[in-house]
Structures are given as C-alpha cells and as structure tokens.
C-alpha positions in Angstrom: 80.0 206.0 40.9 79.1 205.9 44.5 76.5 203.2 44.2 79.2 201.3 42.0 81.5 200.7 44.6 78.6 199.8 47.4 77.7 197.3 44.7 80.9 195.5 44.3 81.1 195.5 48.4 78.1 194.3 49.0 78.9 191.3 45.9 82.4 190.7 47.6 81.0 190.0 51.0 78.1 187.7 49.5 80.9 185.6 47.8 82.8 185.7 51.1 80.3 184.4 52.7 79.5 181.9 50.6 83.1 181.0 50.8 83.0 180.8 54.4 79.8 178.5 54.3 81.2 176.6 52.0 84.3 176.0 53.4 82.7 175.5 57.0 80.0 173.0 55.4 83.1 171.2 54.2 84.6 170.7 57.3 81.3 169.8 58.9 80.8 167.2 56.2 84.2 165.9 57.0 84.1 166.0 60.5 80.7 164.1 60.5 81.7 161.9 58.0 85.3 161.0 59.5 83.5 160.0 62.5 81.1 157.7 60.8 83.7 156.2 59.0 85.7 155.6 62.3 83.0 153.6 63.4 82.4 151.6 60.9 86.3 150.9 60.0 86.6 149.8 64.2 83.1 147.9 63.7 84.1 146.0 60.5 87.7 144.8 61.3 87.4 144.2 65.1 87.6 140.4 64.7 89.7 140.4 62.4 92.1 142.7 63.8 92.0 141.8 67.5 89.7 138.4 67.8 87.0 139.9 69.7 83.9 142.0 69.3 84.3 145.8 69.8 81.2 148.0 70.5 81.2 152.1 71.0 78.2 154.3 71.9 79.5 157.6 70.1 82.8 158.5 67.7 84.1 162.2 67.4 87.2 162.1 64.6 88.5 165.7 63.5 91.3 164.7 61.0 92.8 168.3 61.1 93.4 168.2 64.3 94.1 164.8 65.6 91.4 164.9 68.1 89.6 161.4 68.7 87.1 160.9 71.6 84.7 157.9 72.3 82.0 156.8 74.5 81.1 154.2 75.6 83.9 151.6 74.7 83.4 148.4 74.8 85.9 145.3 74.1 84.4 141.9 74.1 86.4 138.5 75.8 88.3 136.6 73.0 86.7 134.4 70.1 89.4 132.0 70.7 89.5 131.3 74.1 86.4 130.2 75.1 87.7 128.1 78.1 88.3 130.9 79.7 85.7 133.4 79.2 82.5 133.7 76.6 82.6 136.0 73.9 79.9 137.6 74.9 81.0 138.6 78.4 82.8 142.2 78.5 86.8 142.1 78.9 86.9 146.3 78.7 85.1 149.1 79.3 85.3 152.5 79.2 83.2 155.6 79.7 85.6 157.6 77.2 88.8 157.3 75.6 90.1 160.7 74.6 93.2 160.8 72.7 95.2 163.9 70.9 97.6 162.6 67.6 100.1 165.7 66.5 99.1 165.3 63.0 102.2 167.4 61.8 104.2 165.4 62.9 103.0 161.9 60.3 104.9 163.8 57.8 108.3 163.1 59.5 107.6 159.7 60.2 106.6 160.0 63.8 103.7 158.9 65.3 102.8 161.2 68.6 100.0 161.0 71.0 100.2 163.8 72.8 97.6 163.2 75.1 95.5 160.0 76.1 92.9 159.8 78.8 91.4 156.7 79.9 87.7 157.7 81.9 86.6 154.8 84.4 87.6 151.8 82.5 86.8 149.0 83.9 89.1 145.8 83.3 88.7 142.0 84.1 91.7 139.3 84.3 90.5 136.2 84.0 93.4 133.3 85.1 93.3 129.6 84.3 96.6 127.6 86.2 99.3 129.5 83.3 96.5 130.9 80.5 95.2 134.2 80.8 92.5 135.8 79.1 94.6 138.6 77.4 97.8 136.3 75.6 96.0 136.0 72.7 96.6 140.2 72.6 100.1 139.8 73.8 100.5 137.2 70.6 99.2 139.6 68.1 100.5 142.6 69.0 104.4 141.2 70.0 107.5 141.4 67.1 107.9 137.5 66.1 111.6 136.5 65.5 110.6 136.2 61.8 110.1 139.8 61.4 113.6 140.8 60.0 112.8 144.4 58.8 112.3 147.1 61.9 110.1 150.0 61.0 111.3 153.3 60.9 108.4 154.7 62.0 108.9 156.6 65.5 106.4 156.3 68.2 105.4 158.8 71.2 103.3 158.0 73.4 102.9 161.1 76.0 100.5 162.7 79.0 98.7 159.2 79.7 95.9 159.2 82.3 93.4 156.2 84.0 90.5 158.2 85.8 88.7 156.4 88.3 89.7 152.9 87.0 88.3 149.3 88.1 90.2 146.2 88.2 88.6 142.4 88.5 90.7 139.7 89.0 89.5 136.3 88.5 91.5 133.0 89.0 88.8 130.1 87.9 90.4 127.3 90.0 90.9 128.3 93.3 88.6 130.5 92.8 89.7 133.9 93.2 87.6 136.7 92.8 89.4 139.9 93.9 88.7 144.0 92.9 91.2 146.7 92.7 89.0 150.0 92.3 89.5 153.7 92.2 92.5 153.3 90.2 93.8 156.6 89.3 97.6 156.6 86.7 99.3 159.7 85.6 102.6 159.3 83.1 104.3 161.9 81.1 104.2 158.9 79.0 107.0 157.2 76.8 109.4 158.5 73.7 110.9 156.4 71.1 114.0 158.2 72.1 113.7 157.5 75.8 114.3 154.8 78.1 112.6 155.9 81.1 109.0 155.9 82.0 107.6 157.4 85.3 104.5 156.9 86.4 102.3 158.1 89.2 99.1 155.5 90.9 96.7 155.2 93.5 94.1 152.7 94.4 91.6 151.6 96.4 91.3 147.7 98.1 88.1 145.7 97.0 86.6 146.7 100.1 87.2 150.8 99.9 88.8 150.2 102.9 92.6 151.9 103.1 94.3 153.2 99.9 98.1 152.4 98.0 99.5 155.3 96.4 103.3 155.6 95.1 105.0 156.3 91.7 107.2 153.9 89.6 110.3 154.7 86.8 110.7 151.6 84.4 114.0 151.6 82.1 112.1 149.9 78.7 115.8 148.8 77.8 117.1 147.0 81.1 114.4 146.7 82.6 115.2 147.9 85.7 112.8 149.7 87.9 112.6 152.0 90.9 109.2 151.9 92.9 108.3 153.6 95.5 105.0 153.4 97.8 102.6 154.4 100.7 100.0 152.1 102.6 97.2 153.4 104.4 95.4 150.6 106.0 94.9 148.5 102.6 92.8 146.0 103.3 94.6 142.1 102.6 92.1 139.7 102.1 92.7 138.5 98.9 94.9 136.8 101.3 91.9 134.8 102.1 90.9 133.8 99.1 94.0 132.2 98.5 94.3 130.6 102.4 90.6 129.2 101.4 92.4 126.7 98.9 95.3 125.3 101.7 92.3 124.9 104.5 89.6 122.7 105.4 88.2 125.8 107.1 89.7 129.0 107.9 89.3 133.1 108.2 92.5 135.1 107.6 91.9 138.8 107.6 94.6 141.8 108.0 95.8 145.4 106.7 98.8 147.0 105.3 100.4 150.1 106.1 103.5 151.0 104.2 106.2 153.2 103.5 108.5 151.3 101.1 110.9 151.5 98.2 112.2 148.7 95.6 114.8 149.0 93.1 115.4 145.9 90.9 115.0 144.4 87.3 111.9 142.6 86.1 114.3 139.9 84.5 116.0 139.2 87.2 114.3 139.2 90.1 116.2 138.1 92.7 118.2 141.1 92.0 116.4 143.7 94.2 117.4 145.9 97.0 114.1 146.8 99.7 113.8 149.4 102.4 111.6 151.3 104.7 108.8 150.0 106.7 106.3 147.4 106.3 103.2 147.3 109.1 101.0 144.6 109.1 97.5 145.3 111.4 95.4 143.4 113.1 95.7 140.0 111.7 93.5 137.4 112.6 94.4 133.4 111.7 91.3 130.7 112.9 88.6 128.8 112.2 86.2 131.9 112.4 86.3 135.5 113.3 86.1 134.6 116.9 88.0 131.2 117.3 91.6 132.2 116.7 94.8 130.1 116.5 96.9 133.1 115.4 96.6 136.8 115.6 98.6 140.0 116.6 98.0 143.5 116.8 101.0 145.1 114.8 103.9 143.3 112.9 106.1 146.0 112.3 109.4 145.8 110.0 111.6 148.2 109.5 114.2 148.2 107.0 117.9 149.8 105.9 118.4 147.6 103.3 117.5 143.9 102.2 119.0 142.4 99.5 119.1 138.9 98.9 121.1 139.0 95.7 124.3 140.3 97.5 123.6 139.2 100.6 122.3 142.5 102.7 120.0 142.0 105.2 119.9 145.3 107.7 117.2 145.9 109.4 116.4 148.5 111.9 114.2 146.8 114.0 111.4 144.0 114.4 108.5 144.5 116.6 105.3 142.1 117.2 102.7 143.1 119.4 99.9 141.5 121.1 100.5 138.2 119.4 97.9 135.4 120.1 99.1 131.5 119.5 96.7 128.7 121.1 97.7 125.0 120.1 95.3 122.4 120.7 96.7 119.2 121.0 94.0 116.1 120.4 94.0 112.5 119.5 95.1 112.0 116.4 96.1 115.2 115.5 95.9 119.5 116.1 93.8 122.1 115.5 96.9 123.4 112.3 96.6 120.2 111.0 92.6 120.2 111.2 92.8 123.4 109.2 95.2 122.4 106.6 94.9 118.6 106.6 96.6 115.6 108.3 100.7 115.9 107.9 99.6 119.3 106.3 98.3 117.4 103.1 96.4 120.1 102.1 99.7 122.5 101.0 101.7 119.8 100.1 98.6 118.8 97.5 98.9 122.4 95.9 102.9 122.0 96.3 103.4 119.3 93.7 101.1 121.2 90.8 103.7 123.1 89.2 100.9 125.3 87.3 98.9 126.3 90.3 99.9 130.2 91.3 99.3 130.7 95.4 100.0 133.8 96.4 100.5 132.5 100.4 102.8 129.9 99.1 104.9 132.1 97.2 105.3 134.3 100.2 106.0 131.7 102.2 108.5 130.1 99.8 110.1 133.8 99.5 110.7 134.1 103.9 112.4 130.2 103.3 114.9 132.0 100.9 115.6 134.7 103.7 115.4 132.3 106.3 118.1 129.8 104.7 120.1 133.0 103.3 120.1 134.9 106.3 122.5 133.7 108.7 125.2 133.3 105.7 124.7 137.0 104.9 126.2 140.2 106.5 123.1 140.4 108.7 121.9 143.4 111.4 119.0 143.6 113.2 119.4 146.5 115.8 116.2 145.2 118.0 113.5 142.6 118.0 110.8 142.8 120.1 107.6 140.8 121.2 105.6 141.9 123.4 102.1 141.4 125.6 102.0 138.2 123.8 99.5 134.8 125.1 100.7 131.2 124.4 97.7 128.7 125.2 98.5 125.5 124.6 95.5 122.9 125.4 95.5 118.8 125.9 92.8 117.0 124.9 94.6 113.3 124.8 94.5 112.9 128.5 91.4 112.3 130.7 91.2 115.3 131.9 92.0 118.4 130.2 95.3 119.6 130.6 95.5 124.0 129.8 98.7 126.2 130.2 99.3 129.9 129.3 101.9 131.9 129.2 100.6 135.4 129.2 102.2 138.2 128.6 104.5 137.1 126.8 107.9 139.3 126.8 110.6 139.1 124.4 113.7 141.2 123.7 116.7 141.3 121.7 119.6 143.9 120.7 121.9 144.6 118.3 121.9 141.1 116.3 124.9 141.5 113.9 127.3 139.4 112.0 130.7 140.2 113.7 129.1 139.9 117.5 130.4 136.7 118.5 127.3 136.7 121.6 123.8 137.8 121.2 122.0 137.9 124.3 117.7 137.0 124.2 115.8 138.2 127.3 112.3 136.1 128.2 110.2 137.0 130.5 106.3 136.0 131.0 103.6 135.0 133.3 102.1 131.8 133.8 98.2 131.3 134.0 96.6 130.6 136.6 99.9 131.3 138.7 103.7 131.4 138.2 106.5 132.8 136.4 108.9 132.4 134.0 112.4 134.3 133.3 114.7 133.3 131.0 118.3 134.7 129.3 120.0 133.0 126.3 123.4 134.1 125.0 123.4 132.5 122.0 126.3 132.3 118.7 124.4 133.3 115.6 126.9 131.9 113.4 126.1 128.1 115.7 122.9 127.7 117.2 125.1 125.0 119.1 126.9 127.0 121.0 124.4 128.8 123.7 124.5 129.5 127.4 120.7 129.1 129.0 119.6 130.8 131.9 116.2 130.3 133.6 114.1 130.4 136.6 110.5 129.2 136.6 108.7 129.6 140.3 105.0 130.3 141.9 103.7 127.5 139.6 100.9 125.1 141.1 101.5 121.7 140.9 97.9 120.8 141.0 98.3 121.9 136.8 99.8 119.2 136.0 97.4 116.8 137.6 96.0 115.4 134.0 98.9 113.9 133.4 99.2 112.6 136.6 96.0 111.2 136.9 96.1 109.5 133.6 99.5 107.7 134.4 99.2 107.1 137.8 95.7 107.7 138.8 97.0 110.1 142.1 96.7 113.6 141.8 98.7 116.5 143.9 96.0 118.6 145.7 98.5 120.7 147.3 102.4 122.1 146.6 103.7 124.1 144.6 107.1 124.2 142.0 110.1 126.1 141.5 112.7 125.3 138.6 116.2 126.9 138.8 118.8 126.0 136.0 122.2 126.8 134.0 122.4 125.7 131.0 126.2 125.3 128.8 126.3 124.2 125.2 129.0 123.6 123.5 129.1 121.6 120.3 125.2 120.4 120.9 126.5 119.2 124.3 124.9 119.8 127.2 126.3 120.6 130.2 123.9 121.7 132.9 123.0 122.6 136.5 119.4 122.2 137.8 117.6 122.9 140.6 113.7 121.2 141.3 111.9 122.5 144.4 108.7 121.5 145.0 107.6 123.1 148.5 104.6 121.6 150.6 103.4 118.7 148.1 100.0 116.5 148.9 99.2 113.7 147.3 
C-alpha cells in the first residue's frame, strides 16, 4: 500500500514536470519565434509601409506581456526624395528602442504604451529652401480630408524618454550644418482623453559648450503652449552659419544665458506673451576674430511682460556693456557695406527669395515689428544703460587719415513710460586723444520732434581735424584747442538754438 501511494507521487510529479517543460518550451518557442517574425514583418514591409529601408541588429517580442526591445535601429533616408538625401544615407538611429504595450487593454479597444524609451538616437534634418527630408512621413502618417470614418480605437501614449539624443541639422543651400547633442526628454506622455502634454528637455550646443534645459505643456486641441527655460552659456554660432550667407566675409560668435518663459499658440504666433531675462555674452561682429566692427561684453534684457499682440511692452531694464563700434569710412564705400555688399546687396539678394529661411533675417525682421510697434504701445522701460562703450570712427577719403574715438562711452536713461510727457537721456564720454563730451536730451517719446538738447564738448585738439583741413585748404592748425557750448529747442522739427564756439590759442 505504502509503495502504491510513493508510486502515484512519484508519476504525478513526472507529468508535472513534463507539464511544466512543456508549457515553458511553449513559451520559449513563442517568444523566439515572435521575435523572428517581428523582424521579418518590419524587414518585409518597410518600403512599403514607410518608403525607406529599415535595418535592426536584434528583436525581443514577448506577446504576453507587451514587452518589445530592439537594437540597433536603423531608418534609412526616403526612396522618394532623392534630391535631398540618398537612400542609402541613414535618417535614424538608435542604440535601443524599448517599448511596454498593456496588452489587456486591446480588448477594450485601447491601444496603451505604457512605457517608451528612446537610447541615444541619433537624428538628421536635412532642409532644401521649403522641402524637408521627413514630409513624405508627415504625408503618410497625416488623416486626409477624404477619410470620413474616425476610428474608435483609443490611443495612449505614456512615460516617454530620449537618452542621450543627437540632433543634425542640415540646410543644403546656405549651407548649414549645425548639431544639437546630449539631448535628454522626459513626458508622462499623452492620453486620448487628454489635452495636455508636459514635457521635460535638456541639451547640449554643437560645441558641448553651455547647456538649455526647461520643460514645455502643449494643449493638442488649441494649441497653445506654455514654455519655460534656462541658458547656461549656450553657445550661438549657428548664428554664423547663417551671417556666412549675407557676407562677403565675416566672424559672428556669442552665448546665451537665459531665464525665460513663453506662453502662446503655435497657430497664431503673434499671439505670445514673453518674460524674464535674456543675456547675450561676449559677442563678437568682424572680418575675423581679431578685426572687429561690433562687439560687447553683456547685452542684458530683462523683461515683465512683452507682448506684441496686445500691445505690452514692459521691461525692467536694458543694459549693454563694453560695446565696441568702429566705422571705417573709405572711397567708395565702408567696412558694413564691404561685409555685406555695396547698398547692402547681399541681404537684400536673400530678401526677395521668398523660399530662402535666414534665421538672422527673421530675427531681424521680428526687432522691425517691435521697433514700429513700440512707441504705439503701452510701453515701460524702468532703465537703459550703456556703458564703458568705444566709438572709432576712421577716414580714409581724405589725404591724410582722419581717426576719432569716443571712449568710454556713457549712456543713461530712467523710467521710459507711456504717460511721462519728458524723458530725460544723459551722455557722457571721453574723447581720444583728448577732450570731452557731455550731453542731456529731454526728449517726447510720443514725438521725436519735440526735444530740448543740452551739450558741452571742451579740451578737444584742433590739430584732429587737420585732414580735412589740409585736404580743402592745404593749411593745417598746429596749435589751439576747441570748446563747443550749446542749447538746443525743438519744437515741431524746428530748431531753435543757442551756440557757443571757442577756439583758444589757434596757429595756423
């Protein structure tokens, strides 16, 4: 009896076992098979599906639990574009996609990835004038106006991350060649339910120098959006790629630091509302690194609220420092119109092709808007400041060279507001070799003519001026000096005015 029952153990666990073997064989089987079959489904409709070629190193599929991971993913440029880029050059790539699909959930209709991490993809836009290299996915992948009947199918789209991403940009034309690396996104992701999506980024400039990192919320119905940011010394030139089309020859280089907010709509843009502060560094404007026309230390901008769209411009304060301006005048033209043509040919050139992009002329086109809207706006500027500035300007039409500088350079200005009928400017600088100039304007924002002018300009060498007087009259003054004394009152564009010319101890 005994052995009896040790024998029908010892036959139950051996079928249990079997059972088990079975059962986990089973799943192995369908494991291993599922990702096989993953591979070759991706492999065989690729072109078909998304008009390019699609390569992957290694596919893990487990259909009971909605887990999906591959290696080494690689998308191929378009089959269908090849003006823009061959099909054999890479348009994606990815170390690993991992993705998590609750599979309980396909029985109600819903499609949920519950997880989705992107590890160091690496991306390339390629731009030519209005194509770009990725419409063709926008085409396929967008609801035409002929599709009538909406699917009921809900999608989820949850706990999305980039690791460690890489962005190229190329624009063929000017050319523009420009990386975005480090690129790091975290999103609780997107419900079919809700509008909102928040998102969390950070990058590194093409040069590792200085870092962005802020968070954005993007209404998929309005599309409004709320952005927020931080700049750490984010290095700008992709600035001079773009400058490099405008110029015969030039060097731009400069970096960001930032503390900003923007709340708008992507449809409308000119419906946004900006504050905080914006700090550009060291920024350098010339032929080369060493030969400058224009540079400054800091350009800092600060803020309350700026909004074009209803007429808001507040700002807490404007400050330049250290800024560096040297004109050179010469025959038949200056050293600006050297750089970007004669009668500044060059912009205009890039001006009348309505498909060419330009980042510098867009951002220069945007301050014309602010500029024009400005001074019809409710407008408040609490200070604006220049200061330790040099302004060289040098003659090279005369016979002799003809060099004046007024360094430093002082500037001032409080409380610039809409209902002050006066706003008073304070000047002050030296002049090199010797002299100096003072200077107060009380000026009506609301009519540049109506002003009252102040100034007093004394210590100044007459002998500086001999180029020109040697050119038109051949005698120069080796000895005396000038002092310049006046009142100025304008009303209307009229002048009215009281000066005063002392020249003491002249010698011609």
């Amino acid at each position: 009896m005994l052995y009896s029952k040790e024998n029908k153990k010892r036959k139950l666990l051996q079928k249990t076992t079997i059972i088990l073997l079975i059962f986990s064989g089973l799943m192995l089987a369908i494991l291993f098979t599922s990702s096989i079959v993953s591979k070759y489904v991706i492999k065989k409709y690729d072109v078909e599906y998304l008009g390019r070629n699609v390569e992957l190193g290694w596919v893990y599929a487990n259909p009971l639990t909605g887990y999906i991971y591959v290696r080494n993913l690689k998308i191929y440029e378009s089959t269908t574009l090849p003006s823009l880029a061959s099909s054999d050059s890479l348009f994606f790539m990815a170390k690993g996609v991992r993705l998590n699909i609750a599979m309980h959930k396909l029985l109600t209709k819903t499609i949920e990835i519950s997880s989705l991490q992107i590890d160091q993809p690496k991306v390339q836009l390629i731009q030519n004038k209005s194509a770009f290299n990725f419409t063709d996915l926008i085409h396929k992948f967008s609801i035409k106006p002929t599709d009538t009947i909406q699917s009921k199918v809900k999608f989820n789209l949850l706990n999305f991350k980039i690791v460690d991403g890489n962005l190229q940009y190329c624009e063929t034309i000017i050319p523009i060649n420009y990386i975005i690396k480090d690129i790091n996104i975290n999103s609780l992701g997107m419900r079919w339910n809700v509008d909102s999506i928040p998102m969390n980024f950070a990058f590194k400039s093409q040069t590792g120098k200085g870092s962005i990192v802020g968070n954005i919320t993007i209404n998929t119905k309005s599309n409004d959006y709320n952005l927020a940011f931080q700049a750490s010394k984010f290095d700008l030139n992709i600035l001079d790629q773009y400058l490099a089309e405008l110029t015969n020859y030039s060097t731009l280089s400069a970096t960001l630091d930032a503390d900003f907010s923007s709340k708008g709509n992507f449809k409308h843009p000119e419906k946004v509302t900006n504050k905080g502060v914006i700090i550009i560094n060291d920024c350098n404007l010339g032929k080369n690194h060493i030969d400058s026309y224009l540079k400054f230390s800091t350009l800092v901008l600060a803020m309350k609220e700026v909004s074009p769209h209803d007429s808001i411009y507040w700002y807490d304060s404007i400050i330049l420092t250290k800024p560096y301006i040297k004109f050179e005048q010469f025959d038949n033209s200056d050293n600006f119109q050297q750089m970007f043509g004669a009668n500044w040919s060059n912009i205009s050139k890039i001006q009348t092709d309505s498909t060419r992009f330009n980042l510098i002329l867009k951002i220069v086109d945007y301050l014309e808007i602010l500029r024009k809207n400005f001074l019809i706006s409710d407008f408040k500027i609490g200070k604006v400041v220049i200061r330790e500035g040099v302004v060289k300007y040098d003659d090279y039409t005369l016979s002799e060279k003809f060099s004046l500088e007024a360094n430093p350079f002082y500037l001032a200005v409080d409380s610039i507001y809409k209902d002050r009928n006066r706003v008073q400017f304070y000047v002050k600088t030296g002049i090199h070799p010797f002299g100096n100039l003072s200077a107060q304007i009380d000026l009506n924002p609301e009519n540049r003519n109506n002003f009252e002018l102040k100034y007093h300009l004394k210590g100044l060498p007459v002998s500086v001026f001999n180029p020109y007087l040697i050119t038109y009259t051949s005698f120069p003054l080796n000895k005396g000096t000038l002092e310049l004394e006046g009142n100025w009152n304008v009303k209307n564009g009229d002048i009215n005015s009281i000066n005063h010319l002392i020249i003491i101890d002249p010698q011609i």
